[in-house]
C-alpha positions as CSV (number, residue, x, y, z in Angstrom):
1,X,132.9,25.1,46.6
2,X,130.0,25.6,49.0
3,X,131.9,24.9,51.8
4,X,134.8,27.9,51.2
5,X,131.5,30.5,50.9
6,X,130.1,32.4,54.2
7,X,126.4,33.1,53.6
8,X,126.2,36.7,53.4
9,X,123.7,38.3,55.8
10,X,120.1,37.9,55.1
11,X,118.0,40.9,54.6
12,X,114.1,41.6,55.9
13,X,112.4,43.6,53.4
14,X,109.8,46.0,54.2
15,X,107.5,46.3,51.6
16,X,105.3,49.6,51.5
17,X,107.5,51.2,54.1
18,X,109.7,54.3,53.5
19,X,112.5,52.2,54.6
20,X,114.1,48.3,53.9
21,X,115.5,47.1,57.2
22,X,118.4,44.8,57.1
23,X,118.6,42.1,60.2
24,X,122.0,40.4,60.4
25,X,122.2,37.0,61.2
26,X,125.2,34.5,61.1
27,X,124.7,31.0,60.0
28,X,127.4,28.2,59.8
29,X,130.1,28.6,57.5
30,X,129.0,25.8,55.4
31,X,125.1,26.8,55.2
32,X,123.3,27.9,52.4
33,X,119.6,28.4,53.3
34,X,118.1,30.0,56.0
35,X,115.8,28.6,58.8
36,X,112.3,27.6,57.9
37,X,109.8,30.4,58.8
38,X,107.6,29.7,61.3
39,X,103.9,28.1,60.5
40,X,102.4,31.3,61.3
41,X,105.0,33.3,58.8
42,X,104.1,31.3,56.0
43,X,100.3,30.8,56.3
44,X,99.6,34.8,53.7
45,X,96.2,36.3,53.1
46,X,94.9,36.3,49.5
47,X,94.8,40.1,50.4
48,X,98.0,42.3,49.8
49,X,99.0,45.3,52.1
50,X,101.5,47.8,51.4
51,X,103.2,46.7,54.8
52,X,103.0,43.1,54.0
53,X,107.1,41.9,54.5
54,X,109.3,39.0,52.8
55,X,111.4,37.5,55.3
56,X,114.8,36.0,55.1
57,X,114.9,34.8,58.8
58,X,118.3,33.2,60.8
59,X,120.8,31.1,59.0
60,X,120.1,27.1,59.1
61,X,123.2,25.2,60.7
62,X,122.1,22.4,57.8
63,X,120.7,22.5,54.7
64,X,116.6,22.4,53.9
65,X,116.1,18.6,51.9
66,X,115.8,19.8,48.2
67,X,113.2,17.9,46.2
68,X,115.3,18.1,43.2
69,X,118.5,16.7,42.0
70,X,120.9,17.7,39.3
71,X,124.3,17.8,38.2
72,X,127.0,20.4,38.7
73,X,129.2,20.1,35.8
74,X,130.5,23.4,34.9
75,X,133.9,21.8,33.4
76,X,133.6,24.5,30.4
77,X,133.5,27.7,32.7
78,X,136.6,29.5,34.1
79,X,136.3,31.2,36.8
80,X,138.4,32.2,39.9
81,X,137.9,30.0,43.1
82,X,136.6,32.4,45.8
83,X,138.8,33.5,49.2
84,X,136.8,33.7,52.6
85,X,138.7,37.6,52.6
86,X,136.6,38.4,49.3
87,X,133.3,37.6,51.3
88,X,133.5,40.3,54.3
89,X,130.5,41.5,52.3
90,X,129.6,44.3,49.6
91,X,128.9,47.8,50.4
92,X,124.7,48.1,51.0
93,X,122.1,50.5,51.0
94,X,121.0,52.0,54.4
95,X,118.1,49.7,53.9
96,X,120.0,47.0,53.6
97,X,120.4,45.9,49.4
98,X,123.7,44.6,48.2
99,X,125.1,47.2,46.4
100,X,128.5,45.0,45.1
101,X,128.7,41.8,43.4
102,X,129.7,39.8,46.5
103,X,132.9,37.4,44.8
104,X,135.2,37.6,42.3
105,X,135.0,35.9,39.0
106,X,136.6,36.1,35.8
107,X,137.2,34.0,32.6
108,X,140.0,33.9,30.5
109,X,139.6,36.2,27.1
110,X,141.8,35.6,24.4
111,X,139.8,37.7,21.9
112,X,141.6,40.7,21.1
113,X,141.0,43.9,23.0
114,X,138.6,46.7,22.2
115,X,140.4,49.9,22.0
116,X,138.4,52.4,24.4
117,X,138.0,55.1,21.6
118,X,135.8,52.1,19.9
119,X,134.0,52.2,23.2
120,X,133.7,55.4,23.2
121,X,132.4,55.9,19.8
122,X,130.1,53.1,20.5
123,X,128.5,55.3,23.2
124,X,128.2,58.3,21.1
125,X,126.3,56.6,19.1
126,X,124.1,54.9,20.8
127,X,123.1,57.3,23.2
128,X,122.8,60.2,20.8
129,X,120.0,57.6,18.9
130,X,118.1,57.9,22.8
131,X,118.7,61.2,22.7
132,X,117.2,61.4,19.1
133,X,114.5,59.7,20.1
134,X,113.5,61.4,23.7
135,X,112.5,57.2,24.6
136,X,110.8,57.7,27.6
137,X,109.0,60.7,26.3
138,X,108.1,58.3,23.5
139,X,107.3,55.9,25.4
140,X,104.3,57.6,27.7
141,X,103.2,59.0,24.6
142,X,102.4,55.2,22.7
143,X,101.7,53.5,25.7
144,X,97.8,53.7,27.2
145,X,95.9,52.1,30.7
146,X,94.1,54.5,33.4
147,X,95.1,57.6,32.8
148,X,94.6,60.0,36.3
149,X,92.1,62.3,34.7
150,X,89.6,59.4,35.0
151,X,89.3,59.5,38.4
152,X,90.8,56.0,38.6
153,X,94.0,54.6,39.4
154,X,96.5,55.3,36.8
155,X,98.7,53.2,35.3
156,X,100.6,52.4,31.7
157,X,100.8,49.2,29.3
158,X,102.9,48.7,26.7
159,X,100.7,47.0,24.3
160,X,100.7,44.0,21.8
161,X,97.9,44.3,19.5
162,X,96.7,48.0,19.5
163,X,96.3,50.2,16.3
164,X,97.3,54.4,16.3
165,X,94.2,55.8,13.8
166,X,94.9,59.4,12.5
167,X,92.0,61.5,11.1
168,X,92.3,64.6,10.5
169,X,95.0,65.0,12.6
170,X,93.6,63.5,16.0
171,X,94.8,60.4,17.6
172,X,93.2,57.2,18.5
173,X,94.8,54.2,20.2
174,X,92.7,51.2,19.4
175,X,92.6,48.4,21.4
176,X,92.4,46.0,17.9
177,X,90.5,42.6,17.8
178,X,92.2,42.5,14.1
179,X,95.4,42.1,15.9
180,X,95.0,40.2,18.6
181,X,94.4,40.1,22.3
182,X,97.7,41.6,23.8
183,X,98.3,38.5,25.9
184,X,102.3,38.9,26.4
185,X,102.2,42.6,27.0
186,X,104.1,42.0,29.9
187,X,107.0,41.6,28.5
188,X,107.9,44.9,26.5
189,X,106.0,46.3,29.3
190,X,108.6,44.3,31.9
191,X,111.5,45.5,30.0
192,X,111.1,49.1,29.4
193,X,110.3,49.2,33.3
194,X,113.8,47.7,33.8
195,X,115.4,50.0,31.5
196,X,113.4,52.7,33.3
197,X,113.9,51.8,36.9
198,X,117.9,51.5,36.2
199,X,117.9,55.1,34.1
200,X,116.1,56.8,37.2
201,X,118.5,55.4,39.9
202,X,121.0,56.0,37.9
203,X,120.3,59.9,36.8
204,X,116.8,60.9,38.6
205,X,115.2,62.1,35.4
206,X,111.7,63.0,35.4
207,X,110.5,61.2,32.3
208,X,112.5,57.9,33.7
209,X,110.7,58.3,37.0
210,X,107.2,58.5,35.2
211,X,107.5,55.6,33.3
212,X,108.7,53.6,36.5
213,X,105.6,54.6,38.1
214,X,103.5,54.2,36.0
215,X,104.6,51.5,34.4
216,X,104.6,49.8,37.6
217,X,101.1,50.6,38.6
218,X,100.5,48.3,36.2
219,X,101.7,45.1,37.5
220,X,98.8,45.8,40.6
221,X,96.3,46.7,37.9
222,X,96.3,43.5,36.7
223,X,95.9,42.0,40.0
224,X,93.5,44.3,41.7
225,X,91.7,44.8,38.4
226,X,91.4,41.0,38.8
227,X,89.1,41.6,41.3
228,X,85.6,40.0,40.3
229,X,83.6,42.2,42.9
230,X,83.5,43.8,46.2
231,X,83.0,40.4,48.2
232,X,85.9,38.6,46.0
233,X,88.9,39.1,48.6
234,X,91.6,37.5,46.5
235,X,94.1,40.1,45.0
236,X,96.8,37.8,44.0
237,X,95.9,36.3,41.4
238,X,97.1,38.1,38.0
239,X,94.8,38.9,34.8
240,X,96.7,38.6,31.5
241,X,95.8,42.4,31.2
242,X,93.0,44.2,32.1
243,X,90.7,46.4,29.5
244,X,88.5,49.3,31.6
245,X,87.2,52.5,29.9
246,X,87.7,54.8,26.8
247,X,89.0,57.9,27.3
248,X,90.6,61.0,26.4
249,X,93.2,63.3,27.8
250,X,96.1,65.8,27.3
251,X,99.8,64.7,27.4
252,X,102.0,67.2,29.4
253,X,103.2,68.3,25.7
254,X,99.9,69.6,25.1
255,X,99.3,66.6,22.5
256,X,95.6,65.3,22.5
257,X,95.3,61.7,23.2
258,X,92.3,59.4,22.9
259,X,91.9,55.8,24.0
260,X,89.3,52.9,22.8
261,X,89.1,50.0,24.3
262,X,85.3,49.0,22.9
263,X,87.0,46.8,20.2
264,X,87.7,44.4,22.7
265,X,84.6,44.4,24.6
266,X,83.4,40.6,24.3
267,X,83.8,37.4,25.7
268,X,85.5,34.9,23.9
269,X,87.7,31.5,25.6
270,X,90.8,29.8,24.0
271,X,93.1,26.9,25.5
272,X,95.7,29.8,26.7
273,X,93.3,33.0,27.1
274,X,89.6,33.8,28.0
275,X,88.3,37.1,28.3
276,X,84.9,37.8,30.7
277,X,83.2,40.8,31.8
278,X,83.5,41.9,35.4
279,X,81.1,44.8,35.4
280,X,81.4,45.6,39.4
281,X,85.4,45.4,40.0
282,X,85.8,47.6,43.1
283,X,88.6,49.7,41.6
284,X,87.6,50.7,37.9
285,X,84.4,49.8,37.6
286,X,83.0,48.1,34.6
287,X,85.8,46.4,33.4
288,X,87.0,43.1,31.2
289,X,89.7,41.2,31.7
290,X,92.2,38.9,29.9
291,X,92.4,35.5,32.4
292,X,94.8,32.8,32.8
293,X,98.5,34.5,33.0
294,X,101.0,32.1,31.9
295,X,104.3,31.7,33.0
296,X,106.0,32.9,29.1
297,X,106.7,36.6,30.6
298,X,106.6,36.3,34.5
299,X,110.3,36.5,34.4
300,X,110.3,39.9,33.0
301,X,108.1,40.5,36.3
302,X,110.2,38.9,38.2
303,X,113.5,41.0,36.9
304,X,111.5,44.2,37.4
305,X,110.3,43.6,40.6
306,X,114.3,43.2,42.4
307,X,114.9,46.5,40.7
308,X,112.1,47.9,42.2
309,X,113.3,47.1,46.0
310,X,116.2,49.9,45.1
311,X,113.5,52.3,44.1
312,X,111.2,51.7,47.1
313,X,114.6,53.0,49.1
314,X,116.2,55.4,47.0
315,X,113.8,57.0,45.2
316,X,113.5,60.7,44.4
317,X,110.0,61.5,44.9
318,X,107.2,59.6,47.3
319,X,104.9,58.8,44.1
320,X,107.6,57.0,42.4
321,X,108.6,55.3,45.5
322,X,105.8,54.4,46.6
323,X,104.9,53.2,43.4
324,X,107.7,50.7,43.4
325,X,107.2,49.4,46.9
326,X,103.4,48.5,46.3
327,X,104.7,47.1,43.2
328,X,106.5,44.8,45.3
329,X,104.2,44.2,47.8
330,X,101.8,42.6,44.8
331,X,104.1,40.8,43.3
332,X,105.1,39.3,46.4
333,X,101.9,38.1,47.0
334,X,101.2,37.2,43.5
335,X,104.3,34.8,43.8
336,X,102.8,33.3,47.3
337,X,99.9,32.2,45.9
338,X,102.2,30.1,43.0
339,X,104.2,28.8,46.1
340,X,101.0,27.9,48.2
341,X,99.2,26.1,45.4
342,X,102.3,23.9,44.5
343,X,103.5,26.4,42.0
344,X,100.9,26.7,39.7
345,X,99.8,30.0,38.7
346,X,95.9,30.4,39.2
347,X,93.3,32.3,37.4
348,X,89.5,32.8,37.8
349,X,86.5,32.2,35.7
350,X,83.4,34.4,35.1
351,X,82.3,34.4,38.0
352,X,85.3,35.0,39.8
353,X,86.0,31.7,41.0
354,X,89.9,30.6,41.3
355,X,90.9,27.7,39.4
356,X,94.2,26.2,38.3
357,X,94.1,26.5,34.6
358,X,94.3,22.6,32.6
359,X,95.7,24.2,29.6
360,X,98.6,22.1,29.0
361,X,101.7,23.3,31.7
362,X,100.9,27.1,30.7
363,X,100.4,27.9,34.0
364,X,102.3,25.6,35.5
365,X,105.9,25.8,37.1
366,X,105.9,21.9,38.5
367,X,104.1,19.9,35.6
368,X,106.9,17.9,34.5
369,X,109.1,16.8,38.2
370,X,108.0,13.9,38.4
371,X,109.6,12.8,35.3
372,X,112.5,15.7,35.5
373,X,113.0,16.7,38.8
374,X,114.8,19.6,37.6
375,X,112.3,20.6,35.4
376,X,111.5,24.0,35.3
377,X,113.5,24.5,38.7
378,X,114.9,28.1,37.9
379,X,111.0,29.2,37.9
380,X,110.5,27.9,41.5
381,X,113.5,29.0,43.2
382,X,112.7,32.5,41.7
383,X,109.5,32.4,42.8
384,X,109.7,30.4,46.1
385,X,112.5,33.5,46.9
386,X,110.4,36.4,45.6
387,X,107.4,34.8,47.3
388,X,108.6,34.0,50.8
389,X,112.5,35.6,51.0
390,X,114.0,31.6,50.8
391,X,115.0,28.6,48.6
392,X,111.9,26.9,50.4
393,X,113.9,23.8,49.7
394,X,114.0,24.3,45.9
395,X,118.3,23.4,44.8
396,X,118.9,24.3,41.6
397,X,122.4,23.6,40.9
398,X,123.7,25.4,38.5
399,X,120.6,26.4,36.9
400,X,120.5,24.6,33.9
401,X,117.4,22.6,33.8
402,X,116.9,18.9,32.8
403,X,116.1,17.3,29.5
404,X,112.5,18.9,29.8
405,X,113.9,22.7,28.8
406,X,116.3,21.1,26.2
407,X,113.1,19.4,24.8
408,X,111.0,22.8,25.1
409,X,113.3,24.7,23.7
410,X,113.8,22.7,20.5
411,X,109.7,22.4,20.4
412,X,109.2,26.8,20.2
413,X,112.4,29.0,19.8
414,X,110.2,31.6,22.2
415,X,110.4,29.1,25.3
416,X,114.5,29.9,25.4
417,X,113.5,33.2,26.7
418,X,111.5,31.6,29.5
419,X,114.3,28.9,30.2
420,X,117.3,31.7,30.5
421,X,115.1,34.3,31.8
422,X,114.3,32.6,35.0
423,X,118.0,31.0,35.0
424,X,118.7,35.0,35.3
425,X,116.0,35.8,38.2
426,X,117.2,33.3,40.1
427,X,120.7,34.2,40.0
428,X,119.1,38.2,40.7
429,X,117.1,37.1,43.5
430,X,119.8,35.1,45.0
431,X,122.7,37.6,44.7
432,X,120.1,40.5,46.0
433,X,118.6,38.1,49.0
434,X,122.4,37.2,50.2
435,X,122.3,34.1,48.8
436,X,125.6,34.2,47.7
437,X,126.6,30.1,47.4
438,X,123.5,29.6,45.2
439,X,123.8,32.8,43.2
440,X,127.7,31.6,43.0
441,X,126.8,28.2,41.1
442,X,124.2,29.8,39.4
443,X,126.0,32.5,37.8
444,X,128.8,29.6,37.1
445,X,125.7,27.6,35.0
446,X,124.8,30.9,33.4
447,X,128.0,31.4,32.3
448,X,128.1,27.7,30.8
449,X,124.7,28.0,29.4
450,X,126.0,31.1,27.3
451,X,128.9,29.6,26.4
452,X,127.0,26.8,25.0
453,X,124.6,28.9,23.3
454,X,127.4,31.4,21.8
455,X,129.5,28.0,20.1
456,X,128.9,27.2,16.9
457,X,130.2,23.6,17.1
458,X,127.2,22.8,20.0
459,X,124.8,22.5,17.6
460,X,122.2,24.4,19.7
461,X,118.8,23.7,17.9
462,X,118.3,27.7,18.2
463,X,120.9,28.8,16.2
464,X,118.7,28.1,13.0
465,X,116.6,30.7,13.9
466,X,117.1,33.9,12.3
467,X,116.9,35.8,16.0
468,X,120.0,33.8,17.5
469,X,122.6,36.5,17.1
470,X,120.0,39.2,17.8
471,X,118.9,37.5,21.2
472,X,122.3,36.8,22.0
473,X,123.9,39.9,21.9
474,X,120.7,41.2,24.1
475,X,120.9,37.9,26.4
476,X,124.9,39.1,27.2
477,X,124.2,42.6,28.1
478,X,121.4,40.8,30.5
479,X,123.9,38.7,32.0
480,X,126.6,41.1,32.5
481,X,124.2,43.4,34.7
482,X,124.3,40.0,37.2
483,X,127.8,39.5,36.8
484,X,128.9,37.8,34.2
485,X,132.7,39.1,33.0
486,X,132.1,39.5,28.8
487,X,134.9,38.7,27.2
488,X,135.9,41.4,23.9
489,X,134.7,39.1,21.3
490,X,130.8,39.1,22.9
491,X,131.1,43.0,23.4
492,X,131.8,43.1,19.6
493,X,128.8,41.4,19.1
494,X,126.6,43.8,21.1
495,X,128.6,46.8,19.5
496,X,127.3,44.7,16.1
497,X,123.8,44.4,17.2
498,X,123.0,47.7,18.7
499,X,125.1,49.4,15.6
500,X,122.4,48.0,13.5
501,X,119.5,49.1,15.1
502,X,121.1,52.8,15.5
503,X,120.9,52.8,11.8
504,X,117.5,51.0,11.6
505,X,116.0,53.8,14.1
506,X,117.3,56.4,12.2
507,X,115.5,55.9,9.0
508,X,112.4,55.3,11.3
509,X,109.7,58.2,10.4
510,X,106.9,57.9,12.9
511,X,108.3,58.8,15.9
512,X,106.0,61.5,16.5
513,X,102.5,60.2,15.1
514,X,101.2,63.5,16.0
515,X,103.5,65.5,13.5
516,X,102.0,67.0,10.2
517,X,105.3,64.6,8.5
518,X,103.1,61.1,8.9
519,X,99.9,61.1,7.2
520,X,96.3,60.2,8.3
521,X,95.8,56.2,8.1
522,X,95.9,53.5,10.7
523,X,99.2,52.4,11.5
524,X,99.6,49.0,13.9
525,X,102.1,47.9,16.7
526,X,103.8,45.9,14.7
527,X,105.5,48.5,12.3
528,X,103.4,51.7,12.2
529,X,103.6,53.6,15.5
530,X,106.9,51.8,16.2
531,X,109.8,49.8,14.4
532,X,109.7,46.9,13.3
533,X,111.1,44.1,14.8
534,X,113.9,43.2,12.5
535,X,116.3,39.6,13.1
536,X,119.6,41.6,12.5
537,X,119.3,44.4,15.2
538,X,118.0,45.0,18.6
539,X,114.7,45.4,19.2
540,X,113.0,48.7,20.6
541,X,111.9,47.4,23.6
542,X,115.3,46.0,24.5
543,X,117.1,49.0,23.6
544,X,118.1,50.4,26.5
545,X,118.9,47.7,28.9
546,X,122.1,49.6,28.8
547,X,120.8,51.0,31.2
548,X,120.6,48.5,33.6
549,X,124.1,47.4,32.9
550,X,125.5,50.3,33.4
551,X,123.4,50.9,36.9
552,X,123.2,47.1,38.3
553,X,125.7,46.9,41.7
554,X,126.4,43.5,40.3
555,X,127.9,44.6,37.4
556,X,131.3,43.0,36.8
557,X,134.3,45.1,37.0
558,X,136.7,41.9,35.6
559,X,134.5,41.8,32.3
560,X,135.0,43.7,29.3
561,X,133.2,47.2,29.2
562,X,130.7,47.7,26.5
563,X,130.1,51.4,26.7
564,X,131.5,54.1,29.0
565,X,128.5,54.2,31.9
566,X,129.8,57.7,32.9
567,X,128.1,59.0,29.8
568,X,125.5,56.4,30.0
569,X,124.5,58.0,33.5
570,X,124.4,61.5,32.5
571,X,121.8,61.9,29.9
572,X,123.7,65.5,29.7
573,X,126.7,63.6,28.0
574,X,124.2,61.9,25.3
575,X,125.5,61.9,21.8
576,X,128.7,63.8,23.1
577,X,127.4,67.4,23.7
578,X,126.9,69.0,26.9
């Protein structure tokens, strides 16, 4: 297959500049990885710039010597074989971003067809619940970090483990040591911003545009905040999360909010966390922070971050833009240093010393290849492409792992999020790189993968689990934003899912904690100041990745529609009134 597909031209992307610059280069037809980048390109300063760039540089007449091996048995996906004529190339950005799924693929469907006025109720419904809800509004009102009154940079967190306390009528968001740490709060912090990012390019609202800013200040808060002092010059290396100062301040609806962090002000060290003062940080001062950042929600970074190159270029304003582009210009070199220290993702210690973290392969994206060379492969193509624009070598096939996932999945249902997540970012990062053989066989593997995962007879270990059907129904809208056709039957199933949690929401009471209607008392994370998380129904965090579906250029026109993104992309059109 490999050798019918034209590599697609590679792009050079600017990060911190107003514009993405594409730099065509043709390659033989049969190549599928750019040249190596020169010594000098590769060598990257622990130090991020704005202006730093990823490059993609000329095409390689042969390919790069992989040090993996795997299979590519896709026998159980259907696809169409792809025509040299379908690869002139998708439409782009001035900047250069792919702005078109660049083949053709479909699968046979022989579930029966989903009227459109079922689709179209379907939208009603769900959108009028966003509308209901105001989300984003919501959203900046829950989450806490910096806010700008301080002085400080600003930035948001959607947090695990914090505590709403009403007395008297006044609100205070507690950092909670009764709860926890907040060590994954990346990932409902990850997902809103994609559900963000895609609303804002899609529609240019205000509140959507707020909580992509802010909300990605806050991947660079945890890495500058990560700073031990003024003479530590390492800023790629990433905190779990960061805590700095209380603080008070006005929402723009005039609501009074107050922030404490001083529950969580003391050291403590686990296998998978430590927390250590840093009372000189050169950016907010006296500070702790939550070390050693595992690899469980990098994905969600990863996913983020290519949405993020569209908002660097298209943009409304210059604060959300540049917002997005420094965004990417951390994570870039966040992902470098995983590359150049044989992808293992580093931490620091009290002092502010880096260190690789022994904890088991928490941290670590290459543990296991020299028993599985495919082991854990999606993670380092991902990351080798986010890092330095290239495969660096790293063939994944068709993405779907060696015994070593199988084994990790069966061992903790939550590691089947890491295993498909970085399936997807690689397939994202290929298809918006111009990778288009790889992203090809990847989205083939994806497809297989879900297959597997949606048939009963496979006897997938995590169908037991009570979240199957939930996570499923979320993991197919995922998949269909990167091109995966859904067939009717797995549309039905989102319909289902999302169905659920319209009804769930509606009978939720404390949307507005700062309404006479909810009583003083402390109300937690888990089900106070938000839903609970319920097996049956999707999950607030993943509630509007409808978004992205509806706004991702590799959305699949051969699949199935779920919802009708004309109404999806005008909030106007919400719940069916104008």
């Amino acid at each position: 297959m490999e050798n019918q597909m034209t590599k697609s031209a590679c792009v050079s992307l600017w990060f911190g500049a107003l514009s993405l610059v594409l730099l065509t280069a043709c390659g033989s037809s049969q190549s599928a990885t750019p040249d190596g980048v020169a010594a000098d390109a590769v060598e990257v300063s622990d130090t991020v710039e704005a202006s730093d760039t990823v490059e993609a540089s000329d095409l390689q007449a042969e390919l790069i010597d992989s040090e993996v091996t795997g299979t590519d048995s896709t026998e159980d996906v259907h696809v169409d074989a792809i025509d040299d004529e379908a690869l002139s190339g998708p439409a782009r950005t001035p900047g250069g971003l792919p702005l078109a799924l660049p083949f053709p693929l479909t699968r046979n469907d022989d579930s029966a067809p989903i009227p459109d006025e079922e689709v179209e109720a379907f939208t009603q419904a769900l959108t009028g619940s966003w509308k209901e809800i105001d989300y984003f509004v919501w959203l900046s009102e829950i989450t806490h970090g910096s806010d700008v009154s301080t002085g400080k940079p600003d930035y948001l967190i959607w947090w695990h483990d914090v505590s709403a306390i009403k007395e008297n009528g006044k609100i205070t968001w507690m950092n909670d040591s009764q709860e926890g740490g907040s060590h994954n709060n990346v990932e409902p912090t990850g997902l809103a911003l994609v559900s963000a990012a895609s609303g804002y390019l899609l529609s240019g609202r205000e509140d959507m545009g707020f909580i992509t800013e802010q909300f990605a200040k806050s991947i660079n808060a945890t890495l500058l905040g990560f700073v031990y002092d003024e003479d530590d010059p390492i800023e790629t290396i990433m905190a779990r999360n960061i805590i700095t100062q209380n603080q008070s301040y006005t929402l723009a609806s005039g609501k009074e909010k107050n922030v404490e962090y001083d529950d969580w002000f003391f050291e403590y060290e686990g296998w998978n966390a430590e927390r250590f003062h840093y009372p000189n940080n050169p950016y907010w001062g006296d500070i702790w922070v939550t070390t050693m950042r595992s690899k469980d929600d990098v994905h969600y970074l990863y996913r983020a971050t290519g949405w993020l190159l569209y908002v660097a270029e298209l943009g409304q304003t210059e604060a959300v833009r540049k917002a997005a582009s420094d965004a990417v210009a951390g994570m870039r070199g966040f992902a470098r240093d995983i590359v150049d220290h044989d992808y293992n993702i580093r931490s620091k210690d009290r002092n502010g010393v880096p260190h690789i973290p022994e904890a088991e392969d928490l941290a670590s994206l290459s543990s296991y290849t020299s028993v599985f060379p495919m082991a854990e492969c999606d993670a380092r193509l991902s990351t080798a492409l986010l890092a330095y624009g290239e495969p660096l070598g790293v063939d994944c096939k068709t993405g779907q792992g060696s015994p070593y996932d199988d084994i990790a999945c069966t061992t903790h249902y939550f590691n089947y999020h890491i295993v498909w997540g970085f399936h997807m970012v690689a397939l994202q990062w290929a298809l918006i790189l111009g990778y288009d053989a790889e992203a090809w066989t990847l989205l083939k593997g994806l497809i297989t993968r879900i297959e597997r995962y949606m048939n009963p007879s496979s006897q997938e270990p995590g169908q037991e689990d009570p979240s199957w059907k939930r996570d499923m129904a979320t993991l197919l809208v995922q998949a269909a934003s990167l091109g995966m056709p859904l067939r009717n039957d797995e549309v039905r199933l989102i319909h289902e899912v999302h169905l659920a949690a319209v009804a769930q929401f509606a009978d939720f009471e404390n949307w507005d904690m700062w309404a006479d209607s909810v009583p003083d008392g402390r109300y937690t994370f888990r089900s106070g100041f938000q839903p609970q998380h319920n097996p049956e129904s999707t999950r607030i965090e993943d509630y509007l990745l409808l978004l992205e579906y509806c706004w991702s250029p590799f959305r699949n026109p051969a699949g199935a529609p779920i919802v009708d993104c004309d109404v999806i992309s005008n909030p106007a059109l919400w719940g069916g009134t104008l």
